[in-house]
N, C-alpha and C positions, 0 to 999 in steps of 0.2 A: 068568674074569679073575683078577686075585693080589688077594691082599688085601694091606693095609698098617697097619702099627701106627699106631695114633689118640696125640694125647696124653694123652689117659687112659689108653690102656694096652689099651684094649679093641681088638681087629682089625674093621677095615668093610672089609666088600666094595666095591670100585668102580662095580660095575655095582648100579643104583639098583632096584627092585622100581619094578615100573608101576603108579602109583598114584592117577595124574590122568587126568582126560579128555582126550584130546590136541584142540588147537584152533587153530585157524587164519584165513585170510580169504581171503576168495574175492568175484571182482566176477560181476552172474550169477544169483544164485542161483535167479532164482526160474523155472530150467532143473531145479535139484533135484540129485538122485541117476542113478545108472542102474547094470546091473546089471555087477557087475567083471567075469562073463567074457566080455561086448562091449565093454567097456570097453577092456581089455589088448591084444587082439585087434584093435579100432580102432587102438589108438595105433601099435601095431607095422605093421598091413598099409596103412592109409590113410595116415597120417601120418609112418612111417619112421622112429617112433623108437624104434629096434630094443636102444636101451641097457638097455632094460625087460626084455629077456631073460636078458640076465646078471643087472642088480640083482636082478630080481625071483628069479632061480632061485637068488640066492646066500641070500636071506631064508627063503626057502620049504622052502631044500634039496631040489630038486627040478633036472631037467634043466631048460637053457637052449632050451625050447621051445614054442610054442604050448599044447600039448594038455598036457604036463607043469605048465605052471604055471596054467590054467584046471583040473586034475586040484587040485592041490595046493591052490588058493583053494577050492571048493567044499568038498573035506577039512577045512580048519581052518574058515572060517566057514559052510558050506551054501549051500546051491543061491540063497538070497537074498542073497548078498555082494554090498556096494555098494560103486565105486569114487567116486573125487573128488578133485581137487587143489585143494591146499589151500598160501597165501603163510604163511610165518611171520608179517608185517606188514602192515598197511594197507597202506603207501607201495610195499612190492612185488605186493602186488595191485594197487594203482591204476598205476604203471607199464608191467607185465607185461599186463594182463589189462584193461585200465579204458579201451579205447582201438577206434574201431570199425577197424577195418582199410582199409577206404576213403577216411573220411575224418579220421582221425587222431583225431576227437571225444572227450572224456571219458564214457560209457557207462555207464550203469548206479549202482547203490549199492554200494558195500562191505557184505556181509556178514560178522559173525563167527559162523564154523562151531564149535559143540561137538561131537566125537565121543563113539562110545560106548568104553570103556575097554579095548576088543580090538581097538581100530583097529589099525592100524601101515600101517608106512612103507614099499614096494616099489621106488619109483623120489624121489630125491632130488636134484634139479637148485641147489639153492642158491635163491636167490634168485627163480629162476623155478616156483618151487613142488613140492612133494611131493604123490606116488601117494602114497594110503590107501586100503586094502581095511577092511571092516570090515563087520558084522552089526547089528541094530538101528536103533533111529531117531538121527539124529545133529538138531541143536539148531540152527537159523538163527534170530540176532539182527541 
C-alpha cells in the first residue's frame, strides 16, 4: 500500500498491522467449529457457492480450486484449521441466521465469537457473514 504524510510529518502506512482478535456473531453456536477443509469443500459442492473459489484463492494466493485451496489452508494454519462464519452484528446474525427455515421462528441465542489473532477472512458476503479459516481455540460468549 503508499503511505501518506501524517500532520506531524511522520509517514503511516495505510494498511493497519493485525493487532486484535477478530470477532464476530453467530446464531448456533453451540454446533461449534468444524474442520475448514470440509468446510470449503461443503460450501462449494453441496451448497454452490462457488464465489469461495475466487475469494478464497485471491487471499491464499493459490489456484481457484478445490484441492489448491484445501493445499493452501492446511500450509498456513495445519491440518487443524477450523472454519466459521461469522456476522459483523447482532442484528445481521439475528436476521440472516436466527430464523428456522420452516417455520420462519426466531432460533436460537446470539453468540459473540472471539477469534484467535491468525483468523482471517476467505469469503466475505457483507452483511450475510464472513468465512474465517483460523488455528486455535476461538471464545463463545
Amino acid at each position: 500500500m503508499y503511505n501518506r504524510q501524517s500532520k506531524s510529518g511522520y509517514r503511516q502506512s495505510k494498511v493497519r498491522q493485525k493487532s486484535m482478535n477478530p470477532k464476530g456473531f453467530r446464531v448456533g453456536g453451540e454446533h461449534g467449529t468444524f474442520p475448514a477443509t470440509l468446510v470449503v469443500p461443503f460450501e462449494v459442492e453441496e451448497l454452490g457457492n462457488e464465489h469461495i473459489l475466487e475469494e478464497a484463492s485471491k487471499v491464499l494466493q493459490c489456484e481457484p480450486t478445490l484441492d489448491a485451496i484445501k493445499k493452501a489452508i492446511t500450509d498456513k494454519w495445519g491440518p487443524n484449521a477450523k472454519a466459521l462464519w461469522l456476522c459483523d452484528n447482532r442484528i445481521d446474525a439475528r436476521e440472516h441466521y436466527g430464523r428456522d427455515l420452516e417455520t420462519g421462528k426466531r432460533t436460537g441465542a446470539i453468540s459473540t465469537v472471539t477469534l484467535p489473532i491468525n483468523a482471517e477472512v476467505i469469503s466475505d458476503l457483507g452483511s450475510d457473514g464472513k468465512l474465517y479459516i483460523f488455528s486455535g481455540e476461538e471464545n463463545w460468549k
